[in-house]
Backbone as ProteinMPNN parsed JSONL, in Angstrom:
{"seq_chain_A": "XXXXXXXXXXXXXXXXXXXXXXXXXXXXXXXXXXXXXXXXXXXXXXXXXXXXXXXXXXXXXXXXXXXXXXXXXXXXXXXXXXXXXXXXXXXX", "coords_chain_A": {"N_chain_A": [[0.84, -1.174, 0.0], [0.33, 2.172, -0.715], [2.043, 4.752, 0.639], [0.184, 7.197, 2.794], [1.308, 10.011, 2.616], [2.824, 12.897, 1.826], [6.062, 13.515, -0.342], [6.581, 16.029, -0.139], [5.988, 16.438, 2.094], [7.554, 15.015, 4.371], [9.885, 16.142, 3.562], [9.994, 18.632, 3.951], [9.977, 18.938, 7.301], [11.659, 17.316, 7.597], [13.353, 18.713, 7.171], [12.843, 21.028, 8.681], [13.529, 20.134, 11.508], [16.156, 19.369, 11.205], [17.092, 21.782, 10.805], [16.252, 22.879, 13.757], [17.767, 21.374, 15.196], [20.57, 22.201, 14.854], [19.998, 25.078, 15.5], [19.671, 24.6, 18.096], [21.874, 23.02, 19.408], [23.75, 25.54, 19.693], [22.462, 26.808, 21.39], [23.237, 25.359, 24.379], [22.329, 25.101, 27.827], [24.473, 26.224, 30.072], [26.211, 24.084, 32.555], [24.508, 21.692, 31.774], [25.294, 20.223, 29.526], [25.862, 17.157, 29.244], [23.482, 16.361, 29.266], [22.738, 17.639, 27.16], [23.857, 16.266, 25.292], [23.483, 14.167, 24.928], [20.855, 14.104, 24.215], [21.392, 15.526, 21.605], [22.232, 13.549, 20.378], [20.919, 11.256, 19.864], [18.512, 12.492, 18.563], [20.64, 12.995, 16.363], [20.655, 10.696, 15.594], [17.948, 9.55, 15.07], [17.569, 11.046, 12.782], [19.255, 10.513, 10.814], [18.069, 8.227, 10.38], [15.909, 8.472, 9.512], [16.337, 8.879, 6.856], [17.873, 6.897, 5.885], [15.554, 5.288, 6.334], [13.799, 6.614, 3.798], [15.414, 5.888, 1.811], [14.75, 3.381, 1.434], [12.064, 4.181, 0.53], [10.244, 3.829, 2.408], [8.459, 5.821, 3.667], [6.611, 6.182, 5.231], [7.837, 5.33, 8.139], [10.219, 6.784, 7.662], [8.697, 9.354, 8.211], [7.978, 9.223, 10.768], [10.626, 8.803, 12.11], [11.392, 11.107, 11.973], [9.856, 12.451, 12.935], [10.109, 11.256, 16.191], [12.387, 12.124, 16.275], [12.316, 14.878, 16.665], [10.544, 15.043, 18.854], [12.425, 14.532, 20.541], [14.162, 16.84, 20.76], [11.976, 19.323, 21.717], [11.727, 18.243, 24.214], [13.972, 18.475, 25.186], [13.981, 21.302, 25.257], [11.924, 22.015, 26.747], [12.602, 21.057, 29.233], [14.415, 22.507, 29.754], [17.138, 22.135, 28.896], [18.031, 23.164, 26.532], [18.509, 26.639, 25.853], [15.912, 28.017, 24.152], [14.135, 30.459, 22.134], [12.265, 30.067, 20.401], [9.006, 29.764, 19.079], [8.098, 28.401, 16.706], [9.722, 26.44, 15.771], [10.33, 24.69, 18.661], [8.607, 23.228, 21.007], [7.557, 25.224, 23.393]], "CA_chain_A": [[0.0, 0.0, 0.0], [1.392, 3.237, -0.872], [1.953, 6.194, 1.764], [-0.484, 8.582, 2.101], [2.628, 11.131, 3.909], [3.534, 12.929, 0.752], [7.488, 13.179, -0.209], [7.574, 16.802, 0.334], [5.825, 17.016, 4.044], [8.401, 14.373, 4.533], [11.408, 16.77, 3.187], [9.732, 20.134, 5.24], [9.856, 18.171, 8.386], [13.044, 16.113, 7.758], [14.446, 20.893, 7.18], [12.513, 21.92, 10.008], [13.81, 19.646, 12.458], [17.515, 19.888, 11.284], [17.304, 23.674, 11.505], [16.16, 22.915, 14.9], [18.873, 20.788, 16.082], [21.084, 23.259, 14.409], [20.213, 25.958, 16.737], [19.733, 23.534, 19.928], [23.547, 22.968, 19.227], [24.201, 26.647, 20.057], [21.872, 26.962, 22.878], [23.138, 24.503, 25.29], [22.154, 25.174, 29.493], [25.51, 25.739, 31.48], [25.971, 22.81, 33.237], [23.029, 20.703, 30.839], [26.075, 19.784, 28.361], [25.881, 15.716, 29.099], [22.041, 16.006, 28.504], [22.238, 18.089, 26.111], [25.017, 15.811, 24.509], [22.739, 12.634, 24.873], [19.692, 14.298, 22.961], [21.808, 15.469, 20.352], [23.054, 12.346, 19.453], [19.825, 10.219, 19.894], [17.933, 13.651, 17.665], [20.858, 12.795, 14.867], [20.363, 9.335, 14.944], [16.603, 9.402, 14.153], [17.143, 11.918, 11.335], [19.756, 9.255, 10.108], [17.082, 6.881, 10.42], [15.03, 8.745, 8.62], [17.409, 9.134, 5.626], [18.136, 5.217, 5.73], [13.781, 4.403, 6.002], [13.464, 7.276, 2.823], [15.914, 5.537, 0.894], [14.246, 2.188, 1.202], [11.134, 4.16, 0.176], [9.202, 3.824, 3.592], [7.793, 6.843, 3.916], [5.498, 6.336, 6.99], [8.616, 5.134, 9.04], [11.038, 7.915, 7.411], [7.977, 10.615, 8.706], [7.866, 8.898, 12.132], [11.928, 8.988, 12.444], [11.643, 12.729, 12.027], [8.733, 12.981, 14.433], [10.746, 11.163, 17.147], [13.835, 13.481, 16.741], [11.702, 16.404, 16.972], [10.552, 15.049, 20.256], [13.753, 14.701, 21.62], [14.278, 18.541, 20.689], [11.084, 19.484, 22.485], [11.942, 17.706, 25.175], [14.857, 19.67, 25.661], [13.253, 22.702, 25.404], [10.911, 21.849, 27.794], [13.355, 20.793, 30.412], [15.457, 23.962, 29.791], [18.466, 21.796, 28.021], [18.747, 24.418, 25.192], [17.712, 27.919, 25.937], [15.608, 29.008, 22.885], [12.95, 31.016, 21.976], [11.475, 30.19, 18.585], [7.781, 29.093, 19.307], [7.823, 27.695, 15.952], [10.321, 25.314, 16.08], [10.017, 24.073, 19.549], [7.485, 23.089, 21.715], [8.178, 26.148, 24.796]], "C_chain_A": [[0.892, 1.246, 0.0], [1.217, 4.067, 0.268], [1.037, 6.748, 1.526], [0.261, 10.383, 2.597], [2.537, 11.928, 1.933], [5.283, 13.353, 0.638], [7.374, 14.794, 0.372], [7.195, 17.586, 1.942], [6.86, 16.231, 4.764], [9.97, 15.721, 4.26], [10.871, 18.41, 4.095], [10.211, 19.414, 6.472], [11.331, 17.884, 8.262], [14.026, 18.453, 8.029], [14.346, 21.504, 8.165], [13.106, 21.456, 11.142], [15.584, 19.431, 12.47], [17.549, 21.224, 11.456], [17.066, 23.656, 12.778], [17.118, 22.793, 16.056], [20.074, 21.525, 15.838], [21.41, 24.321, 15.721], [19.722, 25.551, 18.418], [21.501, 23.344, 20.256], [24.211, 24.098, 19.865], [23.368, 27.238, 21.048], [21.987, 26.686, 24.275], [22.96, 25.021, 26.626], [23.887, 24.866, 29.912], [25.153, 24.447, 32.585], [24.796, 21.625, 32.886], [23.806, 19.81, 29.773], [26.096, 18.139, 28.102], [24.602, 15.847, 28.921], [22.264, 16.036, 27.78], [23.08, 17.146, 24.562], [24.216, 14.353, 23.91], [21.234, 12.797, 23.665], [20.691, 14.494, 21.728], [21.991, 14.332, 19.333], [21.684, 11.616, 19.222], [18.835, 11.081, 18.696], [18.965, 13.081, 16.276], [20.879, 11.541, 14.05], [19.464, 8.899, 14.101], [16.668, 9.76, 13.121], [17.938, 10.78, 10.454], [18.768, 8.216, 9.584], [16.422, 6.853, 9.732], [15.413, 8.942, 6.822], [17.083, 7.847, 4.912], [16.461, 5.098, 5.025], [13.373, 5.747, 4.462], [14.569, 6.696, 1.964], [15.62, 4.03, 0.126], [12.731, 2.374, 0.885], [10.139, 3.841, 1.157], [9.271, 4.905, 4.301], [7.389, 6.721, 5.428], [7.192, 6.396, 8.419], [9.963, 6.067, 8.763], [10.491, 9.195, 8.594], [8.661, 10.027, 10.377], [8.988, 8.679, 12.47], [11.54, 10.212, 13.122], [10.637, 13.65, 13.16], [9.432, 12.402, 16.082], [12.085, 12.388, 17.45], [13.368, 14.385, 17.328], [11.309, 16.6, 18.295], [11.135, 15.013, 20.884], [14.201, 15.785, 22.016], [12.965, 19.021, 21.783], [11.258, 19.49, 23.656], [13.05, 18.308, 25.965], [14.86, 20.576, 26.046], [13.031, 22.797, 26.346], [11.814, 21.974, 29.141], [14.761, 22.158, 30.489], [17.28, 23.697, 29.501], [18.644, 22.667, 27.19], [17.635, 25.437, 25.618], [17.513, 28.272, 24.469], [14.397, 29.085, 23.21], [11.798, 30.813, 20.982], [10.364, 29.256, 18.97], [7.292, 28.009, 18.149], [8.471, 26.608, 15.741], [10.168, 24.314, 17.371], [9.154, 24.036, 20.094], [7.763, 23.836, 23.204], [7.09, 26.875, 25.33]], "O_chain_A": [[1.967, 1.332, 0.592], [0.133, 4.024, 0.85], [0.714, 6.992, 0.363], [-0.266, 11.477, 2.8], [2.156, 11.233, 0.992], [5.793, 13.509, 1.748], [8.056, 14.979, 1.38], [7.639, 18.529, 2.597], [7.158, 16.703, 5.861], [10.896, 15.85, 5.061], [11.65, 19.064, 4.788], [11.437, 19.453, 6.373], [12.096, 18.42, 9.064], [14.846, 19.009, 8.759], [15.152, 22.287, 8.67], [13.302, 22.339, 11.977], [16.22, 19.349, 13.521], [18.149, 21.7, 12.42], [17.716, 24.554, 13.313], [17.337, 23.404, 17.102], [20.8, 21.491, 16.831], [22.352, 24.44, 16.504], [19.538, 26.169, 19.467], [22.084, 23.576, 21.314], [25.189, 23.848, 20.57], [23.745, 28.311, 21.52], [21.37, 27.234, 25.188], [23.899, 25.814, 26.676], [24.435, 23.77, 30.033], [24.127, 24.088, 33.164], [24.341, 20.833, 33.711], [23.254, 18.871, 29.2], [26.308, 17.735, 26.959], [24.396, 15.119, 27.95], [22.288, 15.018, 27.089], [22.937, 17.312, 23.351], [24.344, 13.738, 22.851], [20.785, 12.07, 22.78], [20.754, 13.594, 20.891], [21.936, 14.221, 18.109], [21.474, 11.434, 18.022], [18.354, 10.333, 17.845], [18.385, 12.751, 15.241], [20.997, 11.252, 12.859], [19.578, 8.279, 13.043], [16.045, 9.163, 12.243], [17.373, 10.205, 9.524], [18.796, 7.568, 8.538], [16.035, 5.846, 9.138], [14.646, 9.108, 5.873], [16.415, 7.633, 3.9], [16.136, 4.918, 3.852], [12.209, 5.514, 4.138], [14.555, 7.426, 0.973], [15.937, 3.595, -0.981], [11.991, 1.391, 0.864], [9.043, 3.542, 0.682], [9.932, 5.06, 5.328], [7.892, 7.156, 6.464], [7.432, 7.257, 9.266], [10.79, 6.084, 9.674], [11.171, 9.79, 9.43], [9.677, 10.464, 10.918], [8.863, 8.118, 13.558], [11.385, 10.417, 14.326], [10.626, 14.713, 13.78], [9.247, 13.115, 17.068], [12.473, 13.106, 18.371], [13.803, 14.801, 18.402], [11.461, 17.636, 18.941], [10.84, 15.37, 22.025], [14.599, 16.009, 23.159], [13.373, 18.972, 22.943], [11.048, 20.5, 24.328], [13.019, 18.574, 27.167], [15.511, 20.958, 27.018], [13.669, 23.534, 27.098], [11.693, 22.893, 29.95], [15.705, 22.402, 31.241], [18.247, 24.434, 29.696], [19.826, 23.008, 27.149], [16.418, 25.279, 25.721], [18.385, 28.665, 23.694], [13.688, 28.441, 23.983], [10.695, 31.355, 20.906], [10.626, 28.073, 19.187], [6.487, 27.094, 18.327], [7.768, 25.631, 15.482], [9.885, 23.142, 17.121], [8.448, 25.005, 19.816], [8.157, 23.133, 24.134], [7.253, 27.598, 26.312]]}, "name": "protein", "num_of_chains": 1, "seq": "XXXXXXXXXXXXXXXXXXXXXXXXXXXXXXXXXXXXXXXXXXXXXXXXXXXXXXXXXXXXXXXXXXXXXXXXXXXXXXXXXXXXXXXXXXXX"}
């Protein structure tokens, strides 16, 4: 059965959420740096992941990489691992 995701809410998503981690990178909390070190990595894994599951043409599980990363970012936010402001990128 084919996706019903299409490729390029898949490629917004896969931009929005690297620009995110982007400037999460340059945000980090004094003294947050081993969190913030542990999301990063687990955030560039998924997007990896999502690379890998869009190259094998599985869409659904490409999207739902890029939706886990994003929660890892969030999650950060939230917990005051990366000081930012941008309402549109994160969940703050």
């Amino acid at each position: 059965m084919p996706s019903k995701i299409p490729k390029q809410k898949l490629t917004k998503y896969f931009n929005l959420t690297s620009k995110a981690l982007e400037i999460a990178k340059k945000s980090i909390s004094k003294k947050k740096t081993k969190q913030a070190k542990e999301i990063i990595e687990m955030v560039s894994n998924y997007l990896s992941d999502s690379k890998h599951f869009e190259k094998k043409h599985d869409i659904v599980n490409a999207f739902a990489a890029i939706n886990y990363a994003h929660g890892w970012l969030d999650c950060g936010a939230r917990l005051k691992i990366f000081n930012v402001k941008d309402n549109k990128l994160f969940t703050i």
